[in-house]
C-alpha positions in Angstrom: 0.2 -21.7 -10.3 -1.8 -21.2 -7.0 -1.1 -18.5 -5.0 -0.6 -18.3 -1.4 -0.7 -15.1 0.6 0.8 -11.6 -0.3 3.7 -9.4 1.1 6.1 -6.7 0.5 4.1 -3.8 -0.9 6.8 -1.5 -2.2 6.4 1.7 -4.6 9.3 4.1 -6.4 8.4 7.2 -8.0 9.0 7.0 -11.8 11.8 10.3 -12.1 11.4 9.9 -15.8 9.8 8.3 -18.7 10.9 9.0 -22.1 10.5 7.6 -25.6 14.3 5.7 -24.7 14.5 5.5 -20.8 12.8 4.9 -17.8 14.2 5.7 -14.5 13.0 5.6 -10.8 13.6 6.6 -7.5 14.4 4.5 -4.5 12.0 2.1 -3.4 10.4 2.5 -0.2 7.8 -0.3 2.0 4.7 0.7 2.5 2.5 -0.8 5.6 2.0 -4.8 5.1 0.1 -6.4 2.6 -3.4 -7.2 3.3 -5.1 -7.0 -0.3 -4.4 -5.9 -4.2 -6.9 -6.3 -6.8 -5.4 -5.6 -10.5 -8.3 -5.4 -13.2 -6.4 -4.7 -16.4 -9.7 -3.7 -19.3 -8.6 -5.7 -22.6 -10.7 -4.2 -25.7 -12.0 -7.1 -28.3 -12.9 -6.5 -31.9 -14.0 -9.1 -34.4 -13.8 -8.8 -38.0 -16.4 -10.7 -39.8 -16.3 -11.5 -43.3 -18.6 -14.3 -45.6 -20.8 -15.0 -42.5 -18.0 -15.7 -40.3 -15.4 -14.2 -37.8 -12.1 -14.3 -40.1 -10.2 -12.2 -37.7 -10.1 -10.9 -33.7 -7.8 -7.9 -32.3 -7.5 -7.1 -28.6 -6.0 -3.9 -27.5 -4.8 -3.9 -23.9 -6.9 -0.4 -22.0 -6.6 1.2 -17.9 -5.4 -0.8 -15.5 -7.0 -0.4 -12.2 -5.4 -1.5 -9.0 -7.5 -1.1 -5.3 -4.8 -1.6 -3.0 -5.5 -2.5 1.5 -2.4 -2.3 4.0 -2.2 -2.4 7.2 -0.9 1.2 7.3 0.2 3.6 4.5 2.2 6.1 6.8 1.2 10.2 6.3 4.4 11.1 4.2 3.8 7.6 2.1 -0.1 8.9 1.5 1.4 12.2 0.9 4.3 10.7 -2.1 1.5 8.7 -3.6 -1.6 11.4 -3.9 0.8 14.3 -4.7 -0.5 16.1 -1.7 1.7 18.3 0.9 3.1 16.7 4.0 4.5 19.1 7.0 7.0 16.4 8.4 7.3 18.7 11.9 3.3 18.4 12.9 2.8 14.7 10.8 0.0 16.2 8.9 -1.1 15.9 5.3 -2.9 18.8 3.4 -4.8 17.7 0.1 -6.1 20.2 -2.0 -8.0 19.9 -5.3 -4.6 21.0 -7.5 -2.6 18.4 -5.8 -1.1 15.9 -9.0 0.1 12.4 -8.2 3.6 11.3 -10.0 3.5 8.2 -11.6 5.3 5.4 -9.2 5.9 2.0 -9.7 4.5 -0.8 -7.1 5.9 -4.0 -6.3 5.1 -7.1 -4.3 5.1 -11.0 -3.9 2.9 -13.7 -3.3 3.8 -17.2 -2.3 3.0 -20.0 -5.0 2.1 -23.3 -3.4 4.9 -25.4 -4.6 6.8 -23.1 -1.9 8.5 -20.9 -4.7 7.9 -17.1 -4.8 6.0 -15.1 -7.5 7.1 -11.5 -7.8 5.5 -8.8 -9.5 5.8 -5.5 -10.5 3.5 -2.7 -12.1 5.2 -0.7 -14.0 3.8 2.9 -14.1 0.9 4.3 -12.4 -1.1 7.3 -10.5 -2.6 7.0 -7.1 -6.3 8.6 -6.3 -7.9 9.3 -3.1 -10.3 6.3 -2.5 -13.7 6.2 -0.8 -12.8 5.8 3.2 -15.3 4.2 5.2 -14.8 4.5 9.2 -16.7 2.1 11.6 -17.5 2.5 15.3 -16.8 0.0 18.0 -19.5 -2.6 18.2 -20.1 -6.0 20.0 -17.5 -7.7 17.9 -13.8 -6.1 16.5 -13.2 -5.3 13.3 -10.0 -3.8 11.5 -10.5 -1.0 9.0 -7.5 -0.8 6.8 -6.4 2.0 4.8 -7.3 1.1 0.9 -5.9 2.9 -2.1 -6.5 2.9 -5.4 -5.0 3.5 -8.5 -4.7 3.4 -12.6 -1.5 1.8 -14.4 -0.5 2.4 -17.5 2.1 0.9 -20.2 5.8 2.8 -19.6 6.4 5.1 -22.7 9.9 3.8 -22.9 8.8 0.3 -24.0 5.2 -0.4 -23.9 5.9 -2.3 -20.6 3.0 -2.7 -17.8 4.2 -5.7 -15.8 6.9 -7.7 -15.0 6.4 -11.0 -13.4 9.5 -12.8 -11.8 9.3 -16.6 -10.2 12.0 -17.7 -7.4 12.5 -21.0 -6.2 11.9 -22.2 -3.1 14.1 -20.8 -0.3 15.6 -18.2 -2.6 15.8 -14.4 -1.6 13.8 -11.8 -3.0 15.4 -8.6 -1.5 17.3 -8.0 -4.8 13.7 -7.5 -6.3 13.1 -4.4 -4.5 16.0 -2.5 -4.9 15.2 -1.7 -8.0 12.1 -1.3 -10.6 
C-alpha cells in the first residue's frame, strides 16, 4: 500500500520489560514529523547439501531508526538520551555516564486509498546523532533536529513492531494512549 505523508511522532518510556510483562509510561508528542527511516538487519544462512540449497534461515538483527522533527523540545531530548534537564534555566547537561531507557515510538502515515497506517516500535534506545548547523546564505534552508536510535524485540514476547490500518475517516487518538 502507498504511503502518503507522516505525523504524530509519539514515544513512552518502557517502565518494565520482563520475561511475562511489558509496561510503559504515558505517551507524550514530540515536535511534528518530518522524516523516520527504519532499517531493520535480517541475517540469511543457506544450507547446502548434494550441490544444492536444501534449506535457508533468517534471523531478524538491530534495528536502526534516524528520526527528523521539527522540534524535539529540551526535556523530550533530555527523556530520550538519559541526560539531565534543569526545568528552571531550560537547559540540558549530557555527560558521558548518561544511559538512555528504552522507550517506545509511535506514528502514522497516510495510505493513498485515504485510510491510515499506524505503527509502532516496540522497544528502543536513543543516541546523540551527528548535528550539522548551517549559516544563513542566499537561499533559506530549515535544519531540523534528527535523532537516532536502535530497537530491539520486547523480552516479554519477542515483539518489535506493531502495525495497525484505519479506514478512511476513522480516529487514531486511541492509538497513542497507549503502547
Amino acid at each position: 500500500m502507498a504511503l502518503i505523508g507522516l505525523k504524530n511522532f509519539y514515544y513512552a518510556k518502557i517502565t518494565e520489560d520482563t520475561d511475562s510483562t511489558t509496561t510503559y509510561g504515558t505517551p507524550k508528542k514530540i515536535g511534528n514529523a518530518v522524516s523516520v527511516d527504519i532499517n531493520p538487519t535480517v541475517q540469511k544462512a543457506q544450507l547446502y547439501g548434494d550441490d544444492m540449497a536444501v534449506a535457508t534461515a533468517t534471523g531478524l538483527g538491530e534495528i536502526t531508526l534516524s528520526l527528523e522533527t521539527t522540534d524535539i523540545p529540551l526535556a523530550d531530548q533530555a527523556v530520550l538520551l538519559g541526560a539531565t534537564y534543569d526545568s528552571v534555566n531550560n537547559t540540558i547537561l549530557s555527560k558521558s555516564s548518561d544511559v538512555a531507557p528504552y522507550v517506545g515510538l509511535a506514528f502514522e502515515s497516510e495510505k493513498h486509498d485515504g485510510g491510515i497506517r499506524c505503527v509502532k516500535l516496540l522497544k528502543g534506545k536513543f543516541a546523540p546523532s551527528q548535528e550539522t548547523i548551517n549559516t544563513k546564505g542566499e537561499q533559506l534552508n530549515y535544519q531540523v533536529p534528527k535523532i537516532d536510535g536502535s530497537f530491539v524485540a520486547r523480552q516479554s514476547d519477542g515483539a518489535w513492531k506493531q502495525i495497525k490500518d484505519f479506514a478512511a475517516g476513522a480516529s487514531t487518538a486511541a492509538w497513542y494512549t497507549a503502547f
